[in-house]
C-alpha positions as CSV (number, residue, x, y, z in Angstrom):
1,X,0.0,0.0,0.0
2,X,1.0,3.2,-0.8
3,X,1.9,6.3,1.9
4,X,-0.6,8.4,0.3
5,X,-3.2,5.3,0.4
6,X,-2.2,5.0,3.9
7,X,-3.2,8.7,5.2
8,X,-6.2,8.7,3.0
9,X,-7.3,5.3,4.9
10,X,-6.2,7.0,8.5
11,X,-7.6,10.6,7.6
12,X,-11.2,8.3,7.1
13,X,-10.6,6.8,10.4
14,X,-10.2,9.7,11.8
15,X,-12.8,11.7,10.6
16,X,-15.4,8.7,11.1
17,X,-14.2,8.4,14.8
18,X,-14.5,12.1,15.0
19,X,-18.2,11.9,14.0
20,X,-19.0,8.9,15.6
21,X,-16.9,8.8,19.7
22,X,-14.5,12.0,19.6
23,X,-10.8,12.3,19.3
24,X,-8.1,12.5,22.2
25,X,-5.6,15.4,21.7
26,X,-3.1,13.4,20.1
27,X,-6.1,12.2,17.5
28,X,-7.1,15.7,16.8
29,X,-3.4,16.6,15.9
30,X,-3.0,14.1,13.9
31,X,-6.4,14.7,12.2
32,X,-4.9,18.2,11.9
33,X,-1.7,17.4,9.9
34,X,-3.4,14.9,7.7
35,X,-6.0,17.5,7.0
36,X,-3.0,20.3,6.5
37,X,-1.7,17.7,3.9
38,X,-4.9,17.0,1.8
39,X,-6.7,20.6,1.7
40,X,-9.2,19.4,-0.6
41,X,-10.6,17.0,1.5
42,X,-14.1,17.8,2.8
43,X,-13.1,17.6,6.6
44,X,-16.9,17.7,8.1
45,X,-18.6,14.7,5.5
46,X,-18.9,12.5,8.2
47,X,-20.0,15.0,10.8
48,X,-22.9,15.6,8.4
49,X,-24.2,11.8,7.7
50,X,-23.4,11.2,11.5
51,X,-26.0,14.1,12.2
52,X,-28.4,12.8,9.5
53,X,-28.5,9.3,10.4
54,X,-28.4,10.4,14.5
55,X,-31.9,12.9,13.9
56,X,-33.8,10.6,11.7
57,X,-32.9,7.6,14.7
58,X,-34.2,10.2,17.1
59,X,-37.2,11.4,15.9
60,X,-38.0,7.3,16.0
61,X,-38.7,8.0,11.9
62,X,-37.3,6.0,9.2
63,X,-34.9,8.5,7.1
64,X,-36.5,10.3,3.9
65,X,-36.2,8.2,0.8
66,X,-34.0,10.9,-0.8
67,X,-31.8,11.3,2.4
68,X,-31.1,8.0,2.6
69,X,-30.3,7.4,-1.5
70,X,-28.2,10.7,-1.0
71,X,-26.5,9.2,1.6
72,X,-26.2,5.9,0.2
73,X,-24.7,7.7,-3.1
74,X,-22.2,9.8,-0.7
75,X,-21.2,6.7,0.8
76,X,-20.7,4.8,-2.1
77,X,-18.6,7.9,-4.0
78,X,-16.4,8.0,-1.2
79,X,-16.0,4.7,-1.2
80,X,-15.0,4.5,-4.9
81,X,-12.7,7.1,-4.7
82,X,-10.8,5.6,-1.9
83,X,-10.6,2.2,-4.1
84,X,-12.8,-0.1,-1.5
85,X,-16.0,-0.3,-3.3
């Protein structure tokens, strides 16, 4: 594997664990550098689905049909783009 596949695979972790538990400080500065490093990369995406998927399980609602093909066709870009899918 590449060193560019490598940070692209830990900048997701990071950003997904963001989203999902929080970072410790060490996390965050790492998160930080990678992001320094790849300035194109949209740093809140998973921040966003997090929220979308975290409102429509709290108002006890299934998601909208278009919310969840939009996410669905988010997830499966990203995945593409990072080789995996």
């Amino acid at each position: 594997m590449s060193a560019r596949k490598a940070r692209s695979l830990r900048l997701d972790e990071l950003l997904f664990r963001r989203a999902v538990e929080g970072l410790e400080a060490s996390e965050q500065r790492e998160l930080d550098t990678l992001l320094a490093r790849e300035p194109d990369v949209d740093s809140a995406i998973y921040d966003r689905a997090a929220a979308a998927v975290c409102m429509g399980a709290l108002a006890g609602a299934k998601l909208p049909a278009g919310l969840r093909a939009g996410l669905q066709d988010a997830a499966g870009t990203i995945l593409k783009d990072k080789g995996r899918y």
